[in-house]
HTML snippet that shows the backbone in 3Dmol.js (N, CA, C, O; Angstrom):
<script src="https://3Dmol.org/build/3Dmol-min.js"></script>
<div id="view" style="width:600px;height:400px;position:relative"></div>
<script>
const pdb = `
ATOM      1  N   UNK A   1      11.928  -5.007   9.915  1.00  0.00           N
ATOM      2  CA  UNK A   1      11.496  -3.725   9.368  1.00  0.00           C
ATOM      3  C   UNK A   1      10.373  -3.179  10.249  1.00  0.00           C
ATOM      4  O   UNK A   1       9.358  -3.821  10.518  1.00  0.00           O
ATOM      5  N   UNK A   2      10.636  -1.935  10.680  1.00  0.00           N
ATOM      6  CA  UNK A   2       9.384  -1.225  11.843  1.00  0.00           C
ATOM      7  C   UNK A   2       8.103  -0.659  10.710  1.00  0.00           C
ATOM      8  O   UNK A   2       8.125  -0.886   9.500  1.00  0.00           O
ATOM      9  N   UNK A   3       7.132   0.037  11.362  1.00  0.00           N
ATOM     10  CA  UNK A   3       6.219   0.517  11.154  1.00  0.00           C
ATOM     11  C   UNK A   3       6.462   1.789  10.355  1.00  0.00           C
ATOM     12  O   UNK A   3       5.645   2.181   9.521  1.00  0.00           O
ATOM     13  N   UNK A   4       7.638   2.451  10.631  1.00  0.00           N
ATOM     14  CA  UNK A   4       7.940   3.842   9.867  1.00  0.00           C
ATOM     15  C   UNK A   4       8.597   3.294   8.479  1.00  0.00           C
ATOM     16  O   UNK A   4       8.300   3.803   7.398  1.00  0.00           O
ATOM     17  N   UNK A   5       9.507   2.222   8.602  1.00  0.00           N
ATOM     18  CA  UNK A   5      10.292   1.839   7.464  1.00  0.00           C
ATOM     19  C   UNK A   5       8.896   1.516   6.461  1.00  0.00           C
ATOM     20  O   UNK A   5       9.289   1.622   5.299  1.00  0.00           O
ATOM     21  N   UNK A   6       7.971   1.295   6.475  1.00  0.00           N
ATOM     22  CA  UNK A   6       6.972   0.393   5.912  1.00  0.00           C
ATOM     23  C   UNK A   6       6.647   1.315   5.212  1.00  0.00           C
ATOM     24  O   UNK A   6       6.794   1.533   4.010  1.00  0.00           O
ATOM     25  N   UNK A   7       5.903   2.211   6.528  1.00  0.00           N
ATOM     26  CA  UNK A   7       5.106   3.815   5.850  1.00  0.00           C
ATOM     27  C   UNK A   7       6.639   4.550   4.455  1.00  0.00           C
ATOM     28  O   UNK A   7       6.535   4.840   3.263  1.00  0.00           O
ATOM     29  N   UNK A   8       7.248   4.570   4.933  1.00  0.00           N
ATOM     30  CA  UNK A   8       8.058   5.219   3.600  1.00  0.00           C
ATOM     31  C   UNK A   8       8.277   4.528   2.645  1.00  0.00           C
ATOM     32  O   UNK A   8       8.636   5.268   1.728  1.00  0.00           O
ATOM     33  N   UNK A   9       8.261   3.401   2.310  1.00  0.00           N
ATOM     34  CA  UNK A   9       8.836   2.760   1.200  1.00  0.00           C
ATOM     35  C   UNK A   9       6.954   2.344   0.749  1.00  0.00           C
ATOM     36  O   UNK A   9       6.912   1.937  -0.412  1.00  0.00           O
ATOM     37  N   UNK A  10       6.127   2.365   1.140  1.00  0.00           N
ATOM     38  CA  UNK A  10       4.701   2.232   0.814  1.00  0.00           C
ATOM     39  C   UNK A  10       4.802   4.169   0.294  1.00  0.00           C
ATOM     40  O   UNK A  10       4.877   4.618  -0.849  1.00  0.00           O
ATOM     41  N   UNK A  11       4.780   4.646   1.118  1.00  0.00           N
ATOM     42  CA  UNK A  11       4.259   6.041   0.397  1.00  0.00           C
ATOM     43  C   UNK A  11       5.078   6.295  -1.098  1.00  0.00           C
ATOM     44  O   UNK A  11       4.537   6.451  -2.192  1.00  0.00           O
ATOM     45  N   UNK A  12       6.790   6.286  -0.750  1.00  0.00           N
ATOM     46  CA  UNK A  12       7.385   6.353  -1.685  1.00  0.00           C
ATOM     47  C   UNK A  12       6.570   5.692  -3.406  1.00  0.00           C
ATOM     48  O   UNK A  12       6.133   6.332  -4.362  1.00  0.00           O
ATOM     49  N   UNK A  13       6.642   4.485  -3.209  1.00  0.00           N
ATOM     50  CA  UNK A  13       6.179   3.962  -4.557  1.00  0.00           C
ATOM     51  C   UNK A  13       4.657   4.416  -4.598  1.00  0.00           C
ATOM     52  O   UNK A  13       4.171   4.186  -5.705  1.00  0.00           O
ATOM     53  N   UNK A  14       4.203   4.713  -4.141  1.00  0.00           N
ATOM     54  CA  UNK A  14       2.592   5.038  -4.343  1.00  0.00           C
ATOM     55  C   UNK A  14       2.889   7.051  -5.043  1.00  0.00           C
ATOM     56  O   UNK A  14       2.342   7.640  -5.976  1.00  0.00           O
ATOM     57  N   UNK A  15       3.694   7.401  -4.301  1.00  0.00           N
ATOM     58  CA  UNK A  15       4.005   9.144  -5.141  1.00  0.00           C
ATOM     59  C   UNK A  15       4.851   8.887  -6.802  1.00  0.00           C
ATOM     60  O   UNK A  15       4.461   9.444  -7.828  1.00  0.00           O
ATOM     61  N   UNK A  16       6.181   7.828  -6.731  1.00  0.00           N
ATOM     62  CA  UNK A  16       6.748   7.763  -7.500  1.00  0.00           C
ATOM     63  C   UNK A  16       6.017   6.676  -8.929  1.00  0.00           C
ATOM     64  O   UNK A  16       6.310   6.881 -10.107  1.00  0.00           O
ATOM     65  N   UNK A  17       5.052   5.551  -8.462  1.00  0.00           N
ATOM     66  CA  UNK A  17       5.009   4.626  -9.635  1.00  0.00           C
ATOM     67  C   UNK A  17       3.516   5.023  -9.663  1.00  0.00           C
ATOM     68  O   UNK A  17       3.147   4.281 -10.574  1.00  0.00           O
ATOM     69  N   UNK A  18       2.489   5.646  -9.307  1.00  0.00           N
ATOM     70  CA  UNK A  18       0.883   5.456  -9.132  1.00  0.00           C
ATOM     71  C   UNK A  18       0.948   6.867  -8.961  1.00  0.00           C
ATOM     72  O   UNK A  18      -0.109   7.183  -8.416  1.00  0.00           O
ATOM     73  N   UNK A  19       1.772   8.052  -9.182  1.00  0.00           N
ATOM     74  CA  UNK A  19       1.666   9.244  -9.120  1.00  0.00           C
ATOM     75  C   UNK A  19       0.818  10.212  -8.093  1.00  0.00           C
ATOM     76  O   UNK A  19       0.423  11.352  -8.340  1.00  0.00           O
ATOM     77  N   UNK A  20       0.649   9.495  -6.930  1.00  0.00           N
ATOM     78  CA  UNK A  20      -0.482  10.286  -5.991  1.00  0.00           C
ATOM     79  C   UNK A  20       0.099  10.949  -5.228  1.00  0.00           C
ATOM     80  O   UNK A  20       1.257  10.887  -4.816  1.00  0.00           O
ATOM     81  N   UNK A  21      -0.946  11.805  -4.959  1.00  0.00           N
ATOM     82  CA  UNK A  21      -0.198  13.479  -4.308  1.00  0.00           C
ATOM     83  C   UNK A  21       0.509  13.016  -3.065  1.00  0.00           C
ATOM     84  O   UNK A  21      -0.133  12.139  -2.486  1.00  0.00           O
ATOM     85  N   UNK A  22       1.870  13.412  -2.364  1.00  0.00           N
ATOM     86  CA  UNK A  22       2.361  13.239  -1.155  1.00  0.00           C
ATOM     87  C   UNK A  22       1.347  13.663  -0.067  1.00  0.00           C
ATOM     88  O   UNK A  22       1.530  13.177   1.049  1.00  0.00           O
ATOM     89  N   UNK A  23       0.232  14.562  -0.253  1.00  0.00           N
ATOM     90  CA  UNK A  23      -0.287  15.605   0.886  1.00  0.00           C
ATOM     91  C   UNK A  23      -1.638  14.432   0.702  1.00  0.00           C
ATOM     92  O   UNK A  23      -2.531  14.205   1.519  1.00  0.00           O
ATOM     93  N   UNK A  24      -1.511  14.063  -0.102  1.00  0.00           N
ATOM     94  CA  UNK A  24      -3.497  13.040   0.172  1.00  0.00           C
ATOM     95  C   UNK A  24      -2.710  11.710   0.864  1.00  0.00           C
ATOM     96  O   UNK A  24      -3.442  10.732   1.017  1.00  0.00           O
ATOM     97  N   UNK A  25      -1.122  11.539   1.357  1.00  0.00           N
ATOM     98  CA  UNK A  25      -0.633  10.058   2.190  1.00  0.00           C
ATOM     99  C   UNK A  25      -1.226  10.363   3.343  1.00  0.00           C
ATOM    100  O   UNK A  25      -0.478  11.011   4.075  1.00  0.00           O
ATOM    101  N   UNK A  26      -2.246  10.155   3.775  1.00  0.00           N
ATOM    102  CA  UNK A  26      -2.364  10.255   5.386  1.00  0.00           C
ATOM    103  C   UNK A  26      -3.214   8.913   5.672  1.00  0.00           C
ATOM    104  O   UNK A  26      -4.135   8.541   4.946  1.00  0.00           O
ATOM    105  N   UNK A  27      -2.631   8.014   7.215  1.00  0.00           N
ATOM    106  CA  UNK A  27      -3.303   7.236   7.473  1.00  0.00           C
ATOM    107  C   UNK A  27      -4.477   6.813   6.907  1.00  0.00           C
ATOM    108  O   UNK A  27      -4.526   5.766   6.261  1.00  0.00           O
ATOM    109  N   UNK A  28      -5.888   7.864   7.168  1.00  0.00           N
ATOM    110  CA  UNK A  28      -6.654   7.279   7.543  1.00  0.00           C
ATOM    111  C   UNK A  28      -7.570   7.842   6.251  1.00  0.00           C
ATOM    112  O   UNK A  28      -8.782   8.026   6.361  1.00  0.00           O
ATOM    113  N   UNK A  29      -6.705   8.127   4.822  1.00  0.00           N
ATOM    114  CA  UNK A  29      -6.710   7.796   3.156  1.00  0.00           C
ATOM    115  C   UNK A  29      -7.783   6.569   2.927  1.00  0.00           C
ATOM    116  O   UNK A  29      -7.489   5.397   3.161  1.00  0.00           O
ATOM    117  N   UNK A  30      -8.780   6.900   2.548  1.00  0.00           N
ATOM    118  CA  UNK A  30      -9.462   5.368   1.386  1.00  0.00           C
ATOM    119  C   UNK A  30      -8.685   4.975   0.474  1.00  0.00           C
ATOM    120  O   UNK A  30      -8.230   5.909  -0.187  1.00  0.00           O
ATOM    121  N   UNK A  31      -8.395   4.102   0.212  1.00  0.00           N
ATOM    122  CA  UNK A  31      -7.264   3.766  -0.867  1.00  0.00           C
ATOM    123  C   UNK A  31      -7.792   4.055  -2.288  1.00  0.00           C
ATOM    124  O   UNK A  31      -7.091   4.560  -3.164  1.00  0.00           O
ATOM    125  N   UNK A  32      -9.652   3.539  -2.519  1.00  0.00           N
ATOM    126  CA  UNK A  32     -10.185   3.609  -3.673  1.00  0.00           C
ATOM    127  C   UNK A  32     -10.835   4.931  -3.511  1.00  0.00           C
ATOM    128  O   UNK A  32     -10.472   5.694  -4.406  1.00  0.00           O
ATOM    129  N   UNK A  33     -11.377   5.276  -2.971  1.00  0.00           N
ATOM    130  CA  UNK A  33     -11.977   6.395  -2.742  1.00  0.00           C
ATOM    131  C   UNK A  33     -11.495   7.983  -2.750  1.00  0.00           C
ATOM    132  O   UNK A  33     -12.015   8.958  -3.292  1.00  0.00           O
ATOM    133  N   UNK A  34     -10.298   7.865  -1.938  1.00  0.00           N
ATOM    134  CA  UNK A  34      -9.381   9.292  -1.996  1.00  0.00           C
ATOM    135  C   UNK A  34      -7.924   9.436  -2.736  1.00  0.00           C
ATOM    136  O   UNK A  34      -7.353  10.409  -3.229  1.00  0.00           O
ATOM    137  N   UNK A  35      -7.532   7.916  -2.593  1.00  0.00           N
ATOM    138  CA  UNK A  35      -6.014   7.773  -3.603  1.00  0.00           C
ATOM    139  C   UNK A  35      -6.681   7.350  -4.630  1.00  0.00           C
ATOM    140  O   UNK A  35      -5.869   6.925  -5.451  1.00  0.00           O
ATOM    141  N   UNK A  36      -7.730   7.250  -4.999  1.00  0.00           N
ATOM    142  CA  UNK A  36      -8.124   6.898  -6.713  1.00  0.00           C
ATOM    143  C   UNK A  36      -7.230   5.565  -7.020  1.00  0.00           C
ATOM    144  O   UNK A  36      -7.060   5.497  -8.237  1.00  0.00           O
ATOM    145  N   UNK A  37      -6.566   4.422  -6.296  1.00  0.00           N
ATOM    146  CA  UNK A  37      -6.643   3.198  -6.473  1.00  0.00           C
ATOM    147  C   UNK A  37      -7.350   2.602  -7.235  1.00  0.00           C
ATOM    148  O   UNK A  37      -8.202   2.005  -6.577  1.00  0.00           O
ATOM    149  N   UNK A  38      -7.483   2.408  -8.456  1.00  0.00           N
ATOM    150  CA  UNK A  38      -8.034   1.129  -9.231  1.00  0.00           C
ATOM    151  C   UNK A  38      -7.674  -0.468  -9.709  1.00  0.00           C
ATOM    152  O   UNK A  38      -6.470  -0.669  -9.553  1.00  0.00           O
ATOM    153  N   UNK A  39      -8.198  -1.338 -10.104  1.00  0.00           N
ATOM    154  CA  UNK A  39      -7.620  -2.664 -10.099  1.00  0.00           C
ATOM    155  C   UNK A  39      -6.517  -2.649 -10.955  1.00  0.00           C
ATOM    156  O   UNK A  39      -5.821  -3.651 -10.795  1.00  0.00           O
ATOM    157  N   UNK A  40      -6.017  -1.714 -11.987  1.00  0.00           N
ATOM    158  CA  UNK A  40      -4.782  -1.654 -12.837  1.00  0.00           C
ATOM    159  C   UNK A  40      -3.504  -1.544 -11.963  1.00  0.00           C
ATOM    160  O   UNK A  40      -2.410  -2.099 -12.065  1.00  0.00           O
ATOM    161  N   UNK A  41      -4.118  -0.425 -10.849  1.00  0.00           N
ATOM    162  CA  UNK A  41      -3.044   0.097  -9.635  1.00  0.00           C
ATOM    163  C   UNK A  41      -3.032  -1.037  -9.055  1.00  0.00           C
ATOM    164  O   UNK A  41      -1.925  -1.545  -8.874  1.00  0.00           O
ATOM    165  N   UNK A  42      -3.995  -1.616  -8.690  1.00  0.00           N
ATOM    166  CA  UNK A  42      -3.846  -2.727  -7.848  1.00  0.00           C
ATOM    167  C   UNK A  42      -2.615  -3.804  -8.140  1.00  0.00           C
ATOM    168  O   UNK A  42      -1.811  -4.100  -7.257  1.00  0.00           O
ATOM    169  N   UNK A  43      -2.553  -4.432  -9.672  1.00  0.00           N
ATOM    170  CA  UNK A  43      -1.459  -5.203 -10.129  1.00  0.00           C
ATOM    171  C   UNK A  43      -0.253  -4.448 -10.107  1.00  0.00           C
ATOM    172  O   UNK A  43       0.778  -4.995  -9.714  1.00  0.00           O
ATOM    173  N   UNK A  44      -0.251  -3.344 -10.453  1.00  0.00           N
ATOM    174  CA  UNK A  44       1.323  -2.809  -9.732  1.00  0.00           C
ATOM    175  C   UNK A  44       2.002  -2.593  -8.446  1.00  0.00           C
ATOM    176  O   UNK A  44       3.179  -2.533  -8.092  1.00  0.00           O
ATOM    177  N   UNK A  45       0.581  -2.474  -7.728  1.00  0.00           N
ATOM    178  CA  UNK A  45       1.399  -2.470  -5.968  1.00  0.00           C
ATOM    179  C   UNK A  45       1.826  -4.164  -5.989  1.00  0.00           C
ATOM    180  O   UNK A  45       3.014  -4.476  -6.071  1.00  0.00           O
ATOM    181  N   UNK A  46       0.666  -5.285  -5.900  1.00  0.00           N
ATOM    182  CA  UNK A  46       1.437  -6.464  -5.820  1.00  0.00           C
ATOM    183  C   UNK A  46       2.704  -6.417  -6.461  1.00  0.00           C
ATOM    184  O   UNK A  46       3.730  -6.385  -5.781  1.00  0.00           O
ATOM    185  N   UNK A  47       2.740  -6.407  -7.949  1.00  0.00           N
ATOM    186  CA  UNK A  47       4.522  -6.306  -8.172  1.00  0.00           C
ATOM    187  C   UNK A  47       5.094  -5.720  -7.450  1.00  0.00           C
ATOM    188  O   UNK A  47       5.782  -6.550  -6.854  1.00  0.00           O
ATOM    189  N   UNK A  48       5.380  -4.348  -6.898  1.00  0.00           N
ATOM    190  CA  UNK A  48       6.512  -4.036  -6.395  1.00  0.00           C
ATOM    191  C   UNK A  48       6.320  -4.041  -4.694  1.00  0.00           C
ATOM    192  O   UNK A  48       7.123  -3.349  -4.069  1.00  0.00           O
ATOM    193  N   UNK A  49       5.298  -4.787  -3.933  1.00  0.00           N
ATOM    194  CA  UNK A  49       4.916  -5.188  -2.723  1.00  0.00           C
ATOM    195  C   UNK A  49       5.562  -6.187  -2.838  1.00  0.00           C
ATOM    196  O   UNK A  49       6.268  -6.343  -1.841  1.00  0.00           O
ATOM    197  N   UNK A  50       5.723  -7.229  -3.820  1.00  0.00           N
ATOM    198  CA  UNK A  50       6.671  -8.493  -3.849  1.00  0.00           C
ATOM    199  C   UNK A  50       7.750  -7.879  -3.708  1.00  0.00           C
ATOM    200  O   UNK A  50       8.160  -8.048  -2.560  1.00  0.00           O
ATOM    201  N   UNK A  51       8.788  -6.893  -4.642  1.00  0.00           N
ATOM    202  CA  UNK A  51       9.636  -6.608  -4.790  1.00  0.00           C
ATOM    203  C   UNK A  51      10.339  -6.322  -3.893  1.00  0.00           C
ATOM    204  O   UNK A  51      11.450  -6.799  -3.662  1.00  0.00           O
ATOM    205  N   UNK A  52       9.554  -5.207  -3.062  1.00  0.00           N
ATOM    206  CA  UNK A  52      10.349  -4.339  -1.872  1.00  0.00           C
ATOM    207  C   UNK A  52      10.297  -5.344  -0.518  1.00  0.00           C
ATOM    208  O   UNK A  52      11.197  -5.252   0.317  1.00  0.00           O
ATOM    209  N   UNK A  53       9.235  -6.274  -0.353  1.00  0.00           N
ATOM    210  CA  UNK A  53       8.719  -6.893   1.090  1.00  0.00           C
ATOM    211  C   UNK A  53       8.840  -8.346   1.144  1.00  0.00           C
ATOM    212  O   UNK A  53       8.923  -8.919   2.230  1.00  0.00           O
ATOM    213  N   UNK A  54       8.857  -9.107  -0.201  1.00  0.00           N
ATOM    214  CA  UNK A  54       9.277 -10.278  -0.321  1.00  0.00           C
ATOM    215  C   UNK A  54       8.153 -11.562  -0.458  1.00  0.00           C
ATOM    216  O   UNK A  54       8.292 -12.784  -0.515  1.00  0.00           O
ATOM    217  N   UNK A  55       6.592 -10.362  -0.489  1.00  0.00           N
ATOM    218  CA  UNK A  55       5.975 -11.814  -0.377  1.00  0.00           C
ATOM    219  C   UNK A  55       4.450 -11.227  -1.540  1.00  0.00           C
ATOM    220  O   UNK A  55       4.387 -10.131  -2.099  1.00  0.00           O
ATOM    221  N   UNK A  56       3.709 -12.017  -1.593  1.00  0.00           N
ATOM    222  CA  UNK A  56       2.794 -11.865  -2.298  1.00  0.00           C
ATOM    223  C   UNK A  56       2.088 -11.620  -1.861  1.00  0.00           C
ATOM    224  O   UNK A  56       2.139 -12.124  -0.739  1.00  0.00           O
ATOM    225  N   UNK A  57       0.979 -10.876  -2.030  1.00  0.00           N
ATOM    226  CA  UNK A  57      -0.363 -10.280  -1.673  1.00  0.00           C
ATOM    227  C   UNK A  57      -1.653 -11.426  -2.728  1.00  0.00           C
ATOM    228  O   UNK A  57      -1.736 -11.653  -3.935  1.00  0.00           O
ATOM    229  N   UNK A  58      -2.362 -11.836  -1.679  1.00  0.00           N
ATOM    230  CA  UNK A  58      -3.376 -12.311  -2.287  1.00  0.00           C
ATOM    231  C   UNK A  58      -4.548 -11.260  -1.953  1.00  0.00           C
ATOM    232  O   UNK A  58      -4.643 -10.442  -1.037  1.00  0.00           O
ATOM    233  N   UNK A  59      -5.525 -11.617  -3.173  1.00  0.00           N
ATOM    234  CA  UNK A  59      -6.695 -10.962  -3.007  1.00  0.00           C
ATOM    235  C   UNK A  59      -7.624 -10.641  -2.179  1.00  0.00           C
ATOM    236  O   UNK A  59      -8.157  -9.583  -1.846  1.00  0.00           O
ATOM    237  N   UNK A  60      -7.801 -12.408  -1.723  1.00  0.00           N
ATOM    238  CA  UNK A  60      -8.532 -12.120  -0.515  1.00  0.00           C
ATOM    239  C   UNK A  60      -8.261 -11.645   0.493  1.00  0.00           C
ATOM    240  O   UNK A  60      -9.251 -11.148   1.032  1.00  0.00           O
ATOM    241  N   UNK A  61      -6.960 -11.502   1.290  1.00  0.00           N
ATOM    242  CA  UNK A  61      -6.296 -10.575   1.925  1.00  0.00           C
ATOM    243  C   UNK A  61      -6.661  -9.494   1.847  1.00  0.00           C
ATOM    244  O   UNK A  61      -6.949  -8.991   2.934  1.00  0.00           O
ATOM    245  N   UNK A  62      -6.864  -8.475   0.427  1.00  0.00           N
ATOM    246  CA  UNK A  62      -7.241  -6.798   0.513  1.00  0.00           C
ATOM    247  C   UNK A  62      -8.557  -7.021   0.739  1.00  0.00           C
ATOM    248  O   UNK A  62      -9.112  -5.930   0.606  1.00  0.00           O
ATOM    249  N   UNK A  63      -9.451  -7.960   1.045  1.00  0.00           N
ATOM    250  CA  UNK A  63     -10.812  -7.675   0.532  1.00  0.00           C
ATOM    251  C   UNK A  63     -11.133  -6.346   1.954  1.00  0.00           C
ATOM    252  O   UNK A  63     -11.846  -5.387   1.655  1.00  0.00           O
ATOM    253  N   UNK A  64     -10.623  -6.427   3.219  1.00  0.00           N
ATOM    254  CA  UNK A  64     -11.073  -5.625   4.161  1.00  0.00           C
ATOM    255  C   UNK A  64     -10.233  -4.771   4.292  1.00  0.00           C
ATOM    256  O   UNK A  64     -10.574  -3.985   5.176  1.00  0.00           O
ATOM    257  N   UNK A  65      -9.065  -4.468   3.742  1.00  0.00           N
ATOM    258  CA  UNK A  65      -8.018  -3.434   3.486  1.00  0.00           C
ATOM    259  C   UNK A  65      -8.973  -2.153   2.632  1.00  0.00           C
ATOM    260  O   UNK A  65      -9.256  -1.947   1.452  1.00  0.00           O
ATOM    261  N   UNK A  66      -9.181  -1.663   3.559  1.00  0.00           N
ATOM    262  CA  UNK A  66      -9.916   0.015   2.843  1.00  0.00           C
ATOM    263  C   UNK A  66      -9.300   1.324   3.013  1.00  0.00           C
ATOM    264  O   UNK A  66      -9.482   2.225   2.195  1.00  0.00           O
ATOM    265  N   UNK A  67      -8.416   1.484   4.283  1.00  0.00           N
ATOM    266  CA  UNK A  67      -7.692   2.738   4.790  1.00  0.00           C
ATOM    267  C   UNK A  67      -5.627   2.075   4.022  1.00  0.00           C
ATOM    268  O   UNK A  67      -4.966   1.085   3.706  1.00  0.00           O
ATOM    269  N   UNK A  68      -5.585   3.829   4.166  1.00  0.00           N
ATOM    270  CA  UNK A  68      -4.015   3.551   4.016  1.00  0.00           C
ATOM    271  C   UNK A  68      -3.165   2.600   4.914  1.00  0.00           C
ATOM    272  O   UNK A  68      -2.368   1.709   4.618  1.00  0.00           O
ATOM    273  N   UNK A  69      -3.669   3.163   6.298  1.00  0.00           N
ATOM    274  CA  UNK A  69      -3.155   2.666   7.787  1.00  0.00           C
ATOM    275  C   UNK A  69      -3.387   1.196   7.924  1.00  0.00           C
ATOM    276  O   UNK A  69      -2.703   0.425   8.597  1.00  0.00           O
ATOM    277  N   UNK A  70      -4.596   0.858   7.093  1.00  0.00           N
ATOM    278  CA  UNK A  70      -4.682  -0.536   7.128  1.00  0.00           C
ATOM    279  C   UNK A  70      -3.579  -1.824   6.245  1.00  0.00           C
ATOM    280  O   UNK A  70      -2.991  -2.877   6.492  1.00  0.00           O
ATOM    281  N   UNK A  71      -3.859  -0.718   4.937  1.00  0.00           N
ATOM    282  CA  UNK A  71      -2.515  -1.120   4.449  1.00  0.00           C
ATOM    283  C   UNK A  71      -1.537  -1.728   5.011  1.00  0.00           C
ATOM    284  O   UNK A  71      -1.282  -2.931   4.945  1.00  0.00           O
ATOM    285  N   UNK A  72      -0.928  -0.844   5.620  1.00  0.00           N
ATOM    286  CA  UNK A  72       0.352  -0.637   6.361  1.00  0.00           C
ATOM    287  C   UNK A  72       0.391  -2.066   7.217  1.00  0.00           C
ATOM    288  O   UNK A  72       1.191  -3.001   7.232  1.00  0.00           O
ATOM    289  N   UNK A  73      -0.585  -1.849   7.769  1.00  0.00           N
ATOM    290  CA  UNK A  73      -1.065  -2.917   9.031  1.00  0.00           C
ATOM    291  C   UNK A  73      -0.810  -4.427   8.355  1.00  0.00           C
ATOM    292  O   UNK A  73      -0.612  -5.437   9.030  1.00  0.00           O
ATOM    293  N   UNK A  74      -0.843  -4.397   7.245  1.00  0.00           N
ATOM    294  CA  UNK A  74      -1.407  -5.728   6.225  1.00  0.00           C
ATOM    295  C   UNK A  74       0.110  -6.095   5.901  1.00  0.00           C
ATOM    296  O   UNK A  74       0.502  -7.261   5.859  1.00  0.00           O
ATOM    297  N   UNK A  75       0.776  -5.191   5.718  1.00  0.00           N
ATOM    298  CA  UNK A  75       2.057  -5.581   5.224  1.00  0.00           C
ATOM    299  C   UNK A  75       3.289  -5.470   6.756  1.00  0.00           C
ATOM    300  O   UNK A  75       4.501  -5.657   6.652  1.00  0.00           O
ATOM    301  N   UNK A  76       2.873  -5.275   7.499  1.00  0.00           N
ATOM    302  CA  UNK A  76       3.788  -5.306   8.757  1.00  0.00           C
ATOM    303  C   UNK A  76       3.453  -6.714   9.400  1.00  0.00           C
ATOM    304  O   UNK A  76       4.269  -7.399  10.017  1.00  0.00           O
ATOM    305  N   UNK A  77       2.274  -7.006   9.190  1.00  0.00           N
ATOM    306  CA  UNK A  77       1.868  -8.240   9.420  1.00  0.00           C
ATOM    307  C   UNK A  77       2.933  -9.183   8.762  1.00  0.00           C
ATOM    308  O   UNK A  77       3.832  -9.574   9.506  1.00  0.00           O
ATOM    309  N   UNK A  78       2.940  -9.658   7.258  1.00  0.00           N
ATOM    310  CA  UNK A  78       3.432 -10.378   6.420  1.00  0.00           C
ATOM    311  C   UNK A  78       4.824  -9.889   6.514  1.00  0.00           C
ATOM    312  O   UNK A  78       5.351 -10.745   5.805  1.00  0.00           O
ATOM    313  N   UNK A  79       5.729  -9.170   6.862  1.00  0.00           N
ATOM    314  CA  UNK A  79       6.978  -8.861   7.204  1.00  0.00           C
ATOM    315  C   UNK A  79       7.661  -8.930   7.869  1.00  0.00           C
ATOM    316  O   UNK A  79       8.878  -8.931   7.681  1.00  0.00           O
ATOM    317  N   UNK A  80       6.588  -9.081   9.726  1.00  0.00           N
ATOM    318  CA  UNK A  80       6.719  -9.163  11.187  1.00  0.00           C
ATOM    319  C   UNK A  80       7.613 -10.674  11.373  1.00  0.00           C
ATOM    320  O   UNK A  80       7.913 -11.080  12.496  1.00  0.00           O
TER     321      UNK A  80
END
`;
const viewer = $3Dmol.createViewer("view");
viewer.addModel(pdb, "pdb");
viewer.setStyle({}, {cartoon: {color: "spectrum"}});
viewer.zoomTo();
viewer.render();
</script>
């Protein structure tokens, strides 16, 4: 799975299950700060981050995950 496949199926569930605006998806997004991410959101991306990518997200893992792009970065990693 490339870098674009990632970005769409990450944006997708973040517009469709966490309701955030398509126009605030941009890279370089705070996740808590500008997507309004909270720890409730948080347990639903792990579920469907398992779902769609196959693996689990631990905590300590997000602790330096702050940008969208980083995101991305975090899960291309664990997919690569």
């Amino acid at each position: 799975m490339n870098r674009s496949e990632i970005e769409e199926k990450v944006n997708a569930f973040l517009v469709e299950e966490l309701e955030i605006e398509e126009e605030k998806l941009v890279p370089e997004a705070l996740l808590k700060e500008q997507l309004g991410i909270d720890s409730l959101d948080f347990v639903d991306i792990v579920v469907i981050v398992e779902k769609l990518f196959g693996f689990k997200i631990k905590p300590e893992d997000m602790k330096n995950v702050k940008t969208l792009s980083q995101f991305y970065d975090y899960i291309a990693s664990k997919v690569a």
